[in-house]
N, C-alpha and C positions, 0 to 999 in steps of 0.2 A: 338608613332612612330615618328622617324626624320620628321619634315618639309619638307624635301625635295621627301618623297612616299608620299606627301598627295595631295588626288587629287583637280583639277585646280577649281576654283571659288567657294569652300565650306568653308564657315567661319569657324575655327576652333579654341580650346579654346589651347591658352600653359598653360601647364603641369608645365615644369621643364625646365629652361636654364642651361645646361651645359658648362664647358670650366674652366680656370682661371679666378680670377675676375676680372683681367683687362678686359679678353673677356666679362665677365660679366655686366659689367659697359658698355661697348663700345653699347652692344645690348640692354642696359635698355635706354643709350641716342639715341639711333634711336627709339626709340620704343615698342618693344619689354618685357613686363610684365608678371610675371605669372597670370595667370586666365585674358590678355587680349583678344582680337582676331585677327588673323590674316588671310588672304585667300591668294592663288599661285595666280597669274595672269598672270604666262608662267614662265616654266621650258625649261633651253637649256643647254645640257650638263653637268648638276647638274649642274649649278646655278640657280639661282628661283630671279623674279619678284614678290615680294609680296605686296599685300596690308595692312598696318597698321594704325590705326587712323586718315584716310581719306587721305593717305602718301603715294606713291608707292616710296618702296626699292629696290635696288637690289645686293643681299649679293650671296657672293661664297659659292659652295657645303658644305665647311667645318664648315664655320658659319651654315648653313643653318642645318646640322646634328647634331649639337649643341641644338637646338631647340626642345623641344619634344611637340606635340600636342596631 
């Protein structure tokens, strides 16, 4: 499932980053790995607050459905 239906402070593993690989590259240098973790820490309006390797982000719905958990 997108990142962005996953519910708020459950650590979850990524799957698959989708997009272009520039999109690709952009979300490995914030953080974002397959098989790392990442948890919501508040969704508003499809965008999401996340947490990643001890980092809060905050990436737009589109990035964020890019994302598969």
């Amino acid at each position: 499932m997108p990142l962005v239906l996953a519910e708020k402070e459950k650590p979850q593993i990524i799957k698959k980053i989708g997009g272009s690989e520039e999109v690709k590259r952009h979300l490995e240098n914030l953080g974002f790995n397959v098989g790392g973790t990442v948890s919501v820490v508040n969704s508003l309006a499809g965008n999401v607050i996340v947490r990643v390797k001890e980092a809060r982000i905050a990436i737009n719905e589109d990035l964020a459905r890019k994302i598969m958990v």
